[in-house]
N, CA, C and O atoms as a Tripos MOL2 file, in Angstrom:
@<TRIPOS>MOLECULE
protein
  268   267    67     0     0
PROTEIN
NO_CHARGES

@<TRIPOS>ATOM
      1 N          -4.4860    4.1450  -11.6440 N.3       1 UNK1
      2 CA         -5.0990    3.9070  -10.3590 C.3       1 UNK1
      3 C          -4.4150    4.7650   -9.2990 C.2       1 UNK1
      4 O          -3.2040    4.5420   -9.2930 O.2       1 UNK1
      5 N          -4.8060    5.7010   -8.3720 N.am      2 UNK2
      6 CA         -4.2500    6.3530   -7.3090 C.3       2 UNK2
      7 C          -4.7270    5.0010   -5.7630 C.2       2 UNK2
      8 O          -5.5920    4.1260   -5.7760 O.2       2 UNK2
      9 N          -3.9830    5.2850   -4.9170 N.am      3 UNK3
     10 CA         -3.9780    4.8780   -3.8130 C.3       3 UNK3
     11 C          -3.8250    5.8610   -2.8970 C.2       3 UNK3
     12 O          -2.9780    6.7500   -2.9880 O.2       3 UNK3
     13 N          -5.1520    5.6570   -1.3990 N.am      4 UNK4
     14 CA         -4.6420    6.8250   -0.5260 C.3       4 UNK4
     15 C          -3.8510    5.9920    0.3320 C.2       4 UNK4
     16 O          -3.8860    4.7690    0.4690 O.2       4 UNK4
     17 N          -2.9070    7.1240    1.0590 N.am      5 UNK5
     18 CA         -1.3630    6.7750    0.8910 C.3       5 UNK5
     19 C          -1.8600    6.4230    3.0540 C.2       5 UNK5
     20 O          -1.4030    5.5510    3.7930 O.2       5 UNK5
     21 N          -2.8500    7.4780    3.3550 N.am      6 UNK6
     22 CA         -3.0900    7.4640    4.5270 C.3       6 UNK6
     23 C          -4.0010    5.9740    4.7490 C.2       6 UNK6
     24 O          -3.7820    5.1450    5.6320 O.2       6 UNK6
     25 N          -4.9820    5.9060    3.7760 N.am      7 UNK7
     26 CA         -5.1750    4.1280    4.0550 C.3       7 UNK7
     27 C          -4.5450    3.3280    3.7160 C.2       7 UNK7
     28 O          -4.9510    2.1990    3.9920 O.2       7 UNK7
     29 N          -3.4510    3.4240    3.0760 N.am      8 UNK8
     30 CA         -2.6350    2.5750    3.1920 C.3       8 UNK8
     31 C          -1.4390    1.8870    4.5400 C.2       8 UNK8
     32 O          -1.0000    0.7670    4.8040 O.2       8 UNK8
     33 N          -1.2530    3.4580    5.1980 N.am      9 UNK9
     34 CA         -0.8490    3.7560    6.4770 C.3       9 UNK9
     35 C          -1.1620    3.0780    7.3310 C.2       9 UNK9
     36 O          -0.5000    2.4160    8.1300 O.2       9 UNK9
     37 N          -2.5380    3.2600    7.1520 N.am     10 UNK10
     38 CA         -3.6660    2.8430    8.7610 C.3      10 UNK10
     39 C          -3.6860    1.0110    8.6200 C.2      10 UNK10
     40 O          -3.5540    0.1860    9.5240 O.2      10 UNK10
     41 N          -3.8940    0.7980    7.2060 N.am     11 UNK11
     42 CA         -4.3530   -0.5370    7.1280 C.3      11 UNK11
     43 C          -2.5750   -1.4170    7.6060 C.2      11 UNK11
     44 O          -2.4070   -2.2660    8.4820 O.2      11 UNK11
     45 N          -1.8510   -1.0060    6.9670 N.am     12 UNK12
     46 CA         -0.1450   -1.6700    7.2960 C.3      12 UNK12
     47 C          -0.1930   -1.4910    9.0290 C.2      12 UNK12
     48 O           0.0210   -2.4850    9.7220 O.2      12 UNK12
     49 N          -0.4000   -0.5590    9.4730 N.am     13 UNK13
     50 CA         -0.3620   -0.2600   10.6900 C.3      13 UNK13
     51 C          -1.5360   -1.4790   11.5120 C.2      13 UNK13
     52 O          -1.2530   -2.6090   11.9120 O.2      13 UNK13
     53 N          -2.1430   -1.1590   11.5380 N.am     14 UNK14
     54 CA         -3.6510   -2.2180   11.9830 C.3      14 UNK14
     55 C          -3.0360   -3.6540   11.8220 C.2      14 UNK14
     56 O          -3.3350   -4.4610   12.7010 O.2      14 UNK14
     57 N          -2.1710   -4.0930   10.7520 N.am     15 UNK15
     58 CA         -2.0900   -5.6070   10.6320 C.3      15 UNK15
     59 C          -0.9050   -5.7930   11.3060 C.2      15 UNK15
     60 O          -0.3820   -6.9050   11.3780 O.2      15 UNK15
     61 N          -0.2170   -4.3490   12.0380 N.am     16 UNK16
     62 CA          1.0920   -4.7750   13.0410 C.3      16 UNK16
     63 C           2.0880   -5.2150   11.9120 C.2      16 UNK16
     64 O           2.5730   -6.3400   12.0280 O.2      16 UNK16
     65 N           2.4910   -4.3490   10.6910 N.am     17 UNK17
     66 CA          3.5020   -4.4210   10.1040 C.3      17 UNK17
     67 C           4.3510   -3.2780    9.7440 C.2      17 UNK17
     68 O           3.6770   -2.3130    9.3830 O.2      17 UNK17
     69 N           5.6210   -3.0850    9.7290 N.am     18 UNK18
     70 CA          6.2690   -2.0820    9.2710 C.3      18 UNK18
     71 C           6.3410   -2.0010    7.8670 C.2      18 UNK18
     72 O           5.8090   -2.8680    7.1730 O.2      18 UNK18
     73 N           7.0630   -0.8660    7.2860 N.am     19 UNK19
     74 CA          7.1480   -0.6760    5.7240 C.3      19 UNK19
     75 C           7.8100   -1.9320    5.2300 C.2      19 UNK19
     76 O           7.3710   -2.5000    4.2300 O.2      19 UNK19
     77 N           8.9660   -2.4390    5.9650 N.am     20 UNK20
     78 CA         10.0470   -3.1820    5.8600 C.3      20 UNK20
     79 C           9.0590   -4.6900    5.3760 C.2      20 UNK20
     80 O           8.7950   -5.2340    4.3040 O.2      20 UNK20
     81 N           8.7910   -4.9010    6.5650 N.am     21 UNK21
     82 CA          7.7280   -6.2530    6.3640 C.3      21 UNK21
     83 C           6.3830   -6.2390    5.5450 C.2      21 UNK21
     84 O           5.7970   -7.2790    5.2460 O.2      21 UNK21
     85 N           6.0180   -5.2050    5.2650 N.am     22 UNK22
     86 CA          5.1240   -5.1950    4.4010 C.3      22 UNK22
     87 C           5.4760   -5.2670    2.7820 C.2      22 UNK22
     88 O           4.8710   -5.8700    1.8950 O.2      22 UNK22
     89 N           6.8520   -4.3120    2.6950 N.am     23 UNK23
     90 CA          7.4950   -4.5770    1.3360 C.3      23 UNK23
     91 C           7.7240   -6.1480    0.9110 C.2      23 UNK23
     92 O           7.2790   -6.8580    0.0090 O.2      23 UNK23
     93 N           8.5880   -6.3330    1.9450 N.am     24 UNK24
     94 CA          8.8140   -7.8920    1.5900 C.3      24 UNK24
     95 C           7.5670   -8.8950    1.3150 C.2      24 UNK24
     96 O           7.4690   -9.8520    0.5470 O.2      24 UNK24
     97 N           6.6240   -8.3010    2.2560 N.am     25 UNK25
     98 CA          5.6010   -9.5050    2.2680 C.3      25 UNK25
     99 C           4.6570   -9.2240    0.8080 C.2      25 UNK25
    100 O           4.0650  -10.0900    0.1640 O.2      25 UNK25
    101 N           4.6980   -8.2300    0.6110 N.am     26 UNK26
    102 CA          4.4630   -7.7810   -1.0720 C.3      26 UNK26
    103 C           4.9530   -7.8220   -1.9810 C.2      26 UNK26
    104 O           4.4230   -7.5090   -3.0470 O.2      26 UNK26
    105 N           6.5420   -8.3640   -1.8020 N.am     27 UNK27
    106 CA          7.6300   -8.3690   -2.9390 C.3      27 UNK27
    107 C           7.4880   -6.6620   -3.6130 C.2      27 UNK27
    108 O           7.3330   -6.5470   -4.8290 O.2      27 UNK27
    109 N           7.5350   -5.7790   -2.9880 N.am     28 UNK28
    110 CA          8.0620   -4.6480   -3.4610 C.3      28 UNK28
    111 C           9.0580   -3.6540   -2.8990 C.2      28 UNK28
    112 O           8.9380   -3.6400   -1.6740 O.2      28 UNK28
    113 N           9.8170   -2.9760   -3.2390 N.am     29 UNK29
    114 CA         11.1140   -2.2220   -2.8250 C.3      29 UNK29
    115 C          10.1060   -1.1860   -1.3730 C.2      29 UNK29
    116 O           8.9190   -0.8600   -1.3350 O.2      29 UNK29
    117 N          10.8880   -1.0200   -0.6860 N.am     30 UNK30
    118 CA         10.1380   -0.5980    0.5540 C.3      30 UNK30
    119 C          10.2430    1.1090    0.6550 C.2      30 UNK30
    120 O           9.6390    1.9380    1.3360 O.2      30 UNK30
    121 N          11.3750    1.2080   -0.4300 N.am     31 UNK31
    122 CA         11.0070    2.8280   -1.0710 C.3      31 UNK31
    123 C           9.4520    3.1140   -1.9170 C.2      31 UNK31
    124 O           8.8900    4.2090   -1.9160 O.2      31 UNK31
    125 N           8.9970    2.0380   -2.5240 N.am     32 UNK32
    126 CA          7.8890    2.4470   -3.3010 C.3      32 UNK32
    127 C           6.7830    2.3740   -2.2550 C.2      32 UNK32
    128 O           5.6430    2.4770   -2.7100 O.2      32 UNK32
    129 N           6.8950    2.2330   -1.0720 N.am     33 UNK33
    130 CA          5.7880    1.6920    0.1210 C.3      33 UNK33
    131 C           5.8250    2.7440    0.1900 C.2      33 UNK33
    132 O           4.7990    3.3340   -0.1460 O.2      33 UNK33
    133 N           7.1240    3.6490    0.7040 N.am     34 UNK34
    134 CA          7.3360    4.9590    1.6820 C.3      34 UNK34
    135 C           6.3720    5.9220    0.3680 C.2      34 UNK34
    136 O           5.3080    6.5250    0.5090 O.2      34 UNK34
    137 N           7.1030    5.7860   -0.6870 N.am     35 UNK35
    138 CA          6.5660    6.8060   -1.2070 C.3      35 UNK35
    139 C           4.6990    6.8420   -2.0620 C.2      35 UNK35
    140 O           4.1190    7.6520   -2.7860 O.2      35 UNK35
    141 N           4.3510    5.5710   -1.4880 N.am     36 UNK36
    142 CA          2.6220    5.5080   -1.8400 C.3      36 UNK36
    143 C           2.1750    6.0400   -0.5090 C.2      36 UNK36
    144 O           1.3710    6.9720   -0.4770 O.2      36 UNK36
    145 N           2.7280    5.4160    0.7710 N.am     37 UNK37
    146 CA          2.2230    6.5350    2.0100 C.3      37 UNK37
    147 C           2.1060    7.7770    2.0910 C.2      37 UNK37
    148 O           1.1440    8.3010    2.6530 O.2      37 UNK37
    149 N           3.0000    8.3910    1.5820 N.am     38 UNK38
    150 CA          3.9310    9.9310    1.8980 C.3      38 UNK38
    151 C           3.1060   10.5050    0.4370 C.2      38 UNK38
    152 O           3.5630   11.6360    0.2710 O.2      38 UNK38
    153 N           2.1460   10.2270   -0.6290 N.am     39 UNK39
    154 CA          1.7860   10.4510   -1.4630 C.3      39 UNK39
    155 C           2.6650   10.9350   -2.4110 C.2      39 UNK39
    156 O           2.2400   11.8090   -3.1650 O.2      39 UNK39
    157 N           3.9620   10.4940   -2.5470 N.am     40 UNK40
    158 CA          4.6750   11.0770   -3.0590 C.3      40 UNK40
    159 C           4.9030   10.0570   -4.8820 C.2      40 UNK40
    160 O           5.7030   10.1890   -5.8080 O.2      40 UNK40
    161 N           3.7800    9.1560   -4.6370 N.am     41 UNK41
    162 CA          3.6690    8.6680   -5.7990 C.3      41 UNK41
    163 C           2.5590    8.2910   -6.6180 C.2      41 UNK41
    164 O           1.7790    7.4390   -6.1910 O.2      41 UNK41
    165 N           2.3350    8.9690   -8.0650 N.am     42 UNK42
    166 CA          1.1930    8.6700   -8.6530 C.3      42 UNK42
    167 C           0.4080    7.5880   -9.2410 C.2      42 UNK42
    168 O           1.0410    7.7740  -10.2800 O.2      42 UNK42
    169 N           0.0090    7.1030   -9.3960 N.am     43 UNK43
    170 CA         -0.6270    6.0370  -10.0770 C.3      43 UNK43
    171 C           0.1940    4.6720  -10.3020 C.2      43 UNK43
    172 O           1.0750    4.3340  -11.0930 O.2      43 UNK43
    173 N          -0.4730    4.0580   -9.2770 N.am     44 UNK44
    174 CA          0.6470    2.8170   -9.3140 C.3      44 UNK44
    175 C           0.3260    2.0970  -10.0770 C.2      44 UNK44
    176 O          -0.6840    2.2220  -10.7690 O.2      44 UNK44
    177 N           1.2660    1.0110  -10.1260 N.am     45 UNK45
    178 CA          0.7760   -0.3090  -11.2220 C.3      45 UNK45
    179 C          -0.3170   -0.7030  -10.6560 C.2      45 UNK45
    180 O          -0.5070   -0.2390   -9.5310 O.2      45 UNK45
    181 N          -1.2310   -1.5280  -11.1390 N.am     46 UNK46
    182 CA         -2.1190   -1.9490  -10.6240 C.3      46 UNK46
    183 C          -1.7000   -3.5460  -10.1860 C.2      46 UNK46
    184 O          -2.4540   -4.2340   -9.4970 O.2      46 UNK46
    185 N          -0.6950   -3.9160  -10.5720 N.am     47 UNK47
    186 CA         -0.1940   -5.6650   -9.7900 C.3      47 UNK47
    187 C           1.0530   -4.6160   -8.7350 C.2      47 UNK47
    188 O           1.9550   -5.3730   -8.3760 O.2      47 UNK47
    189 N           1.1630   -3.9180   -8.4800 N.am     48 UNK48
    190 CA          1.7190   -3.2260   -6.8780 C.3      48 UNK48
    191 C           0.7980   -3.1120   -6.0810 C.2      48 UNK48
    192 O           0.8880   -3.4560   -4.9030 O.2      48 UNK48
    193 N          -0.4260   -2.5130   -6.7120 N.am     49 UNK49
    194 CA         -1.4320   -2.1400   -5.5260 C.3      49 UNK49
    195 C          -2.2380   -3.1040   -5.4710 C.2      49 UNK49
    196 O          -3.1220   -2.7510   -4.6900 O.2      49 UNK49
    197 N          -2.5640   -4.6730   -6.0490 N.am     50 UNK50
    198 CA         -2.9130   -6.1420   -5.8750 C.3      50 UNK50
    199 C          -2.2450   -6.4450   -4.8170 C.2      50 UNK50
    200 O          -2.8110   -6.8110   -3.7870 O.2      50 UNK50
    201 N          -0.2960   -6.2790   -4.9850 N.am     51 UNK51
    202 CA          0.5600   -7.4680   -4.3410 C.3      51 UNK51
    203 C           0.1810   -6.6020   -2.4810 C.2      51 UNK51
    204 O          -0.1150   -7.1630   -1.4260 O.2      51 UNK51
    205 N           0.3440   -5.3060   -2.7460 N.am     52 UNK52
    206 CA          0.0960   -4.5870   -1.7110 C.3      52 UNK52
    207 C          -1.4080   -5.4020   -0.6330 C.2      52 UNK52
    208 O          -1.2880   -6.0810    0.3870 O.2      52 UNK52
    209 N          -2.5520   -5.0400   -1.2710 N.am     53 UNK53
    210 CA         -3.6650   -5.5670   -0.6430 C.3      53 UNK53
    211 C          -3.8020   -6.9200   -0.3400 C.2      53 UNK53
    212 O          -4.5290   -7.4160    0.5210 O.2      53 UNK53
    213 N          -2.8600   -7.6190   -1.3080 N.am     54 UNK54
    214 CA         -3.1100   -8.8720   -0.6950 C.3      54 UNK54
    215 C          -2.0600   -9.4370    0.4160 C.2      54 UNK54
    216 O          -2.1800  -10.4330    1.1290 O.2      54 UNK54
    217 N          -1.3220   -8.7860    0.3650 N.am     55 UNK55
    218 CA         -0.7050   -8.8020    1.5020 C.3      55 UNK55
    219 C          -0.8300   -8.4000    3.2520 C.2      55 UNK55
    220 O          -0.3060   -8.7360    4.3140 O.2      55 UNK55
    221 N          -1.9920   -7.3670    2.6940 N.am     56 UNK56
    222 CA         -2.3000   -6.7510    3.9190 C.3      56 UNK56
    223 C          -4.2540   -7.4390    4.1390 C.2      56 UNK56
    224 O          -5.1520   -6.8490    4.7400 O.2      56 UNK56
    225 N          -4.3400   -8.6520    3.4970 N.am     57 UNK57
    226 CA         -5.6170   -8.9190    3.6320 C.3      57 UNK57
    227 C          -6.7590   -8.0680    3.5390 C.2      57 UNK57
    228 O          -7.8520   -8.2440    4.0770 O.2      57 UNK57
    229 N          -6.4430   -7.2490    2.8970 N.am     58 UNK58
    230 CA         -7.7660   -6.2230    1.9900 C.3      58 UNK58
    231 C          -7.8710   -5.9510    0.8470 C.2      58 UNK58
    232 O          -6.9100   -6.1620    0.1080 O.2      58 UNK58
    233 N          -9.0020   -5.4270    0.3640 N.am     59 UNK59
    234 CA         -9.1790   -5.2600   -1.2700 C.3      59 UNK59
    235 C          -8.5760   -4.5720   -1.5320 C.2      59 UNK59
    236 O          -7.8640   -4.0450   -0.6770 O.2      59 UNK59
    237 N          -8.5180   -4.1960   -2.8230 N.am     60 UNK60
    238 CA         -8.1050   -2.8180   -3.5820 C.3      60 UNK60
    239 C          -9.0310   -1.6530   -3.2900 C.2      60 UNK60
    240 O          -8.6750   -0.5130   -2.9910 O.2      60 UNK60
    241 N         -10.0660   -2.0300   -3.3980 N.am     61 UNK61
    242 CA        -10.9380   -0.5240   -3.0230 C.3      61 UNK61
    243 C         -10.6230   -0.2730   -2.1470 C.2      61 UNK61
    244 O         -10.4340    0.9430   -2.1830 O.2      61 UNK61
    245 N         -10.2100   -0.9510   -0.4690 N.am     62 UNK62
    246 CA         -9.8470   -0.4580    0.7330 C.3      62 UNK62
    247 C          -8.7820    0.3050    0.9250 C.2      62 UNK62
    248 O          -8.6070    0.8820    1.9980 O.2      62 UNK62
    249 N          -8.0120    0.3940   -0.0070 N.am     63 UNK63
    250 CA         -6.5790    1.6820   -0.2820 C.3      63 UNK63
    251 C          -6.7410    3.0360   -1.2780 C.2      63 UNK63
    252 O          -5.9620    3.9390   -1.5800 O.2      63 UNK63
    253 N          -7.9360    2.7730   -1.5850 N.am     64 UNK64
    254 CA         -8.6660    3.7870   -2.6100 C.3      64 UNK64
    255 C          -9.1080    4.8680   -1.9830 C.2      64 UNK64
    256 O          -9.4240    4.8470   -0.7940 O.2      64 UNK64
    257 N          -9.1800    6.0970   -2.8600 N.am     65 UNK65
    258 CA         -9.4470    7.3970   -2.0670 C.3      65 UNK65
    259 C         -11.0540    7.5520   -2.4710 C.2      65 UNK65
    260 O         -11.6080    7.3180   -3.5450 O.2      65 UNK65
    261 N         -11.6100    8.0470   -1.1770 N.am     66 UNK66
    262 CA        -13.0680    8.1650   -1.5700 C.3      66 UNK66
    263 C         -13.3920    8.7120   -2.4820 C.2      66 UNK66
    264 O         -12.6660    9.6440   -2.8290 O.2      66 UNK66
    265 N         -14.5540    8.4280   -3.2610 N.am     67 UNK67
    266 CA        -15.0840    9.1890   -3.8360 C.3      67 UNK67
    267 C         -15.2490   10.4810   -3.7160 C.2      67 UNK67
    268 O         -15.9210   11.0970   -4.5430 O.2      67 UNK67
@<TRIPOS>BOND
     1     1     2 1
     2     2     3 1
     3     3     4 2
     4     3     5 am
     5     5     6 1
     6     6     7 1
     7     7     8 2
     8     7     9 am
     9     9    10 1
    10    10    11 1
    11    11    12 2
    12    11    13 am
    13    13    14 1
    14    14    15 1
    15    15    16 2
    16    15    17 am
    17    17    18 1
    18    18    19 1
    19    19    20 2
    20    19    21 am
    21    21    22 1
    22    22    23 1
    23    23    24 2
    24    23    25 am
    25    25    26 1
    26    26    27 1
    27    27    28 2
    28    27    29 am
    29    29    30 1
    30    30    31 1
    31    31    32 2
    32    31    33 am
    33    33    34 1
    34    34    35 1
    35    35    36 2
    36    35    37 am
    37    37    38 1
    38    38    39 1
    39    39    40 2
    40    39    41 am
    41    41    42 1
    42    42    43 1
    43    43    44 2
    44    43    45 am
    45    45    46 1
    46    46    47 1
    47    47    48 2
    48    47    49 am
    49    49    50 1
    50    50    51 1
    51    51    52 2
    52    51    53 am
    53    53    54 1
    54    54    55 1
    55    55    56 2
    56    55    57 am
    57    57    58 1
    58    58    59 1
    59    59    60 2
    60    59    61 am
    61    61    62 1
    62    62    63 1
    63    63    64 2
    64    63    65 am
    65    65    66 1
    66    66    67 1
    67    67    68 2
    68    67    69 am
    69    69    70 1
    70    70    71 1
    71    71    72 2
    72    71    73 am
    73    73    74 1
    74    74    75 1
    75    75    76 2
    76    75    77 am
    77    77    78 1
    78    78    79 1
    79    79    80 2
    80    79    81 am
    81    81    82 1
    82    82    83 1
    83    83    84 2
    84    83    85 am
    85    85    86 1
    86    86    87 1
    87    87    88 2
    88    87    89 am
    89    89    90 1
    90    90    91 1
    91    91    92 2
    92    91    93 am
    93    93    94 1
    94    94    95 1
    95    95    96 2
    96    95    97 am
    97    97    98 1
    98    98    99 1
    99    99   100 2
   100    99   101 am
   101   101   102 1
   102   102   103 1
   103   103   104 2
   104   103   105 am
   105   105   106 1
   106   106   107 1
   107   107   108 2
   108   107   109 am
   109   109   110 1
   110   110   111 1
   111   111   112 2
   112   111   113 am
   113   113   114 1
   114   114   115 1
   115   115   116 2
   116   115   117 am
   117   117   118 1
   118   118   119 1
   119   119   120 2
   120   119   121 am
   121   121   122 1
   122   122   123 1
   123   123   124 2
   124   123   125 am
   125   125   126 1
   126   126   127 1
   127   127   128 2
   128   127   129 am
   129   129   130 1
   130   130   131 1
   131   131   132 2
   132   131   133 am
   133   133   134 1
   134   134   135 1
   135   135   136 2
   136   135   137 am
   137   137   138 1
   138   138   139 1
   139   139   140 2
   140   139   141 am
   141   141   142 1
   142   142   143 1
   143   143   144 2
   144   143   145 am
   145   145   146 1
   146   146   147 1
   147   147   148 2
   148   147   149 am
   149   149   150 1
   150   150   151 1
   151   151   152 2
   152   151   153 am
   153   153   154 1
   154   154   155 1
   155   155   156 2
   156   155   157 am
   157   157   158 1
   158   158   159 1
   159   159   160 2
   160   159   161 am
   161   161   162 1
   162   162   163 1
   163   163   164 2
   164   163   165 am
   165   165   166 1
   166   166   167 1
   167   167   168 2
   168   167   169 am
   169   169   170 1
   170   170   171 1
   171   171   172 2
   172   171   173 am
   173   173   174 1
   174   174   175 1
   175   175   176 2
   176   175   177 am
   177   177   178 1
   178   178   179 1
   179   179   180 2
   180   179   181 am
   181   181   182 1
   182   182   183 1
   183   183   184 2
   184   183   185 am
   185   185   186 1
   186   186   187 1
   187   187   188 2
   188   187   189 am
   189   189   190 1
   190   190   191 1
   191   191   192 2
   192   191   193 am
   193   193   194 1
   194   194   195 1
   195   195   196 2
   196   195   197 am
   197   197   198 1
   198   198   199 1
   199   199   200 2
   200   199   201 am
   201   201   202 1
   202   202   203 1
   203   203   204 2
   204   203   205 am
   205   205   206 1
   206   206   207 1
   207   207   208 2
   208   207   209 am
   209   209   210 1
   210   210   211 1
   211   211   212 2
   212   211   213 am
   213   213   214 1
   214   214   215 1
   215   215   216 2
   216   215   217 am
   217   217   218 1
   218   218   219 1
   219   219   220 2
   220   219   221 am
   221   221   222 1
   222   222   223 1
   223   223   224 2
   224   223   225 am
   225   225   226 1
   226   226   227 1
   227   227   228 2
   228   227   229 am
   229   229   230 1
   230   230   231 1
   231   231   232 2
   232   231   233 am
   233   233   234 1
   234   234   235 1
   235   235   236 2
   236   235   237 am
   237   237   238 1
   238   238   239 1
   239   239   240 2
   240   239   241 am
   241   241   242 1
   242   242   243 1
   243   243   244 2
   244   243   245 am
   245   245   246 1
   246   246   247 1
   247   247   248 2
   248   247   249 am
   249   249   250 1
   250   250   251 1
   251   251   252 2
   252   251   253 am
   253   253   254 1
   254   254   255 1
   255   255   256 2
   256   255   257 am
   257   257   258 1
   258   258   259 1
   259   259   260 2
   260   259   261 am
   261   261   262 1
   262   262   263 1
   263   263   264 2
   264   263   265 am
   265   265   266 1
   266   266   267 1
   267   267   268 2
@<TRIPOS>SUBSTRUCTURE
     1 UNK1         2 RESIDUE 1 A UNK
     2 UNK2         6 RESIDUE 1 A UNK
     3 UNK3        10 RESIDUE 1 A UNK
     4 UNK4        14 RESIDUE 1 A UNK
     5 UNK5        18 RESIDUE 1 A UNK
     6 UNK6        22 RESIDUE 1 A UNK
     7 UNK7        26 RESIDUE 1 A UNK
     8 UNK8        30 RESIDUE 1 A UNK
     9 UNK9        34 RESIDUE 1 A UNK
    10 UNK10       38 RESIDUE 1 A UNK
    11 UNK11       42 RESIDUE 1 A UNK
    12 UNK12       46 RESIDUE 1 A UNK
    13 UNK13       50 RESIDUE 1 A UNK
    14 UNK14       54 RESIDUE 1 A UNK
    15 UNK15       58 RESIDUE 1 A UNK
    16 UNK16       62 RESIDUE 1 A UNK
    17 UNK17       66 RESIDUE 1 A UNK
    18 UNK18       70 RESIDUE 1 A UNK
    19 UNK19       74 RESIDUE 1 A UNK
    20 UNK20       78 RESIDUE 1 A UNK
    21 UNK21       82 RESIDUE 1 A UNK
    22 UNK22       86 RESIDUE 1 A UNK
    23 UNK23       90 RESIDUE 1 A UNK
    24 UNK24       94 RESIDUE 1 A UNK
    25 UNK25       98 RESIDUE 1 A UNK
    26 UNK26      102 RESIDUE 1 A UNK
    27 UNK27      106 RESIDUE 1 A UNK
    28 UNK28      110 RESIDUE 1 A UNK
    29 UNK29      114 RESIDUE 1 A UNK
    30 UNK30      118 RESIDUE 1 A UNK
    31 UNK31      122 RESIDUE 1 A UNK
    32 UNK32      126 RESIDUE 1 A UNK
    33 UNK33      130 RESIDUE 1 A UNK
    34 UNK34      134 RESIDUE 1 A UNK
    35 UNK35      138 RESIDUE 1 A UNK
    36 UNK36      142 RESIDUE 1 A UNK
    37 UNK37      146 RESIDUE 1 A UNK
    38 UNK38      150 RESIDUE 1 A UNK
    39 UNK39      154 RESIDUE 1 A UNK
    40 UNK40      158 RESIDUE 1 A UNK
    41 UNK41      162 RESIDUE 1 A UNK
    42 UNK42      166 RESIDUE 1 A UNK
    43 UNK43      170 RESIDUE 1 A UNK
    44 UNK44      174 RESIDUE 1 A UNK
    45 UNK45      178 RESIDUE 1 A UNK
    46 UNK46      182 RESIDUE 1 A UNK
    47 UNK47      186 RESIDUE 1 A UNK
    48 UNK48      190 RESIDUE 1 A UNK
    49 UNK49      194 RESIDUE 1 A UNK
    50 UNK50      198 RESIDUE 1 A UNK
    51 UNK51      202 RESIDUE 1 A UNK
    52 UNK52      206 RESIDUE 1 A UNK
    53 UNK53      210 RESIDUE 1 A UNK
    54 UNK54      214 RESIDUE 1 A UNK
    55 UNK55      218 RESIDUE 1 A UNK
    56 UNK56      222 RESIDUE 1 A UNK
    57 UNK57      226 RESIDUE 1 A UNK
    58 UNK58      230 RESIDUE 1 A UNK
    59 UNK59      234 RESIDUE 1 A UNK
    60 UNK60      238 RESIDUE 1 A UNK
    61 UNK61      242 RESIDUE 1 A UNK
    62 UNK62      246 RESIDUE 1 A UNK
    63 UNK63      250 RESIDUE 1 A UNK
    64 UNK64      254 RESIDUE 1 A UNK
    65 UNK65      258 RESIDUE 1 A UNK
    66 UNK66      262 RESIDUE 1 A UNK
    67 UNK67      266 RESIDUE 1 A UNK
């Protein structure tokens, strides 16, 4: 599964959270946040990019790169 790293950006941003608080609120290391933003990482797990969206009250498709 890829994630775009820029909707991921916008959407953390929009819900008024930092990397910091978003890691935590996802239970994931806040290096793996930086580096799904910064595209500096490929294909995530798919229960990272769950804990991610549900944290930020959106789907999975909403961090997905368009078609």
């Amino acid at each position: 599964m890829k994630i775009d790293g820029n909707k991921l950006k916008q959407a953390r941003e929009a819900a008024g959270l930092t990397q910091q608080q978003l890691a935590e609120k996802a239970g994931i290391q806040v290096g793996t946040l930086s580096r799904l933003e910064n595209g500096r990482q490929d294909n995530p797990h798919g229960s990272t990019i769950g804990a991610i969206a549900a944290a930020l009250g959106v789907t999975r498709q909403d961090l997905m790169p368009d078609a």
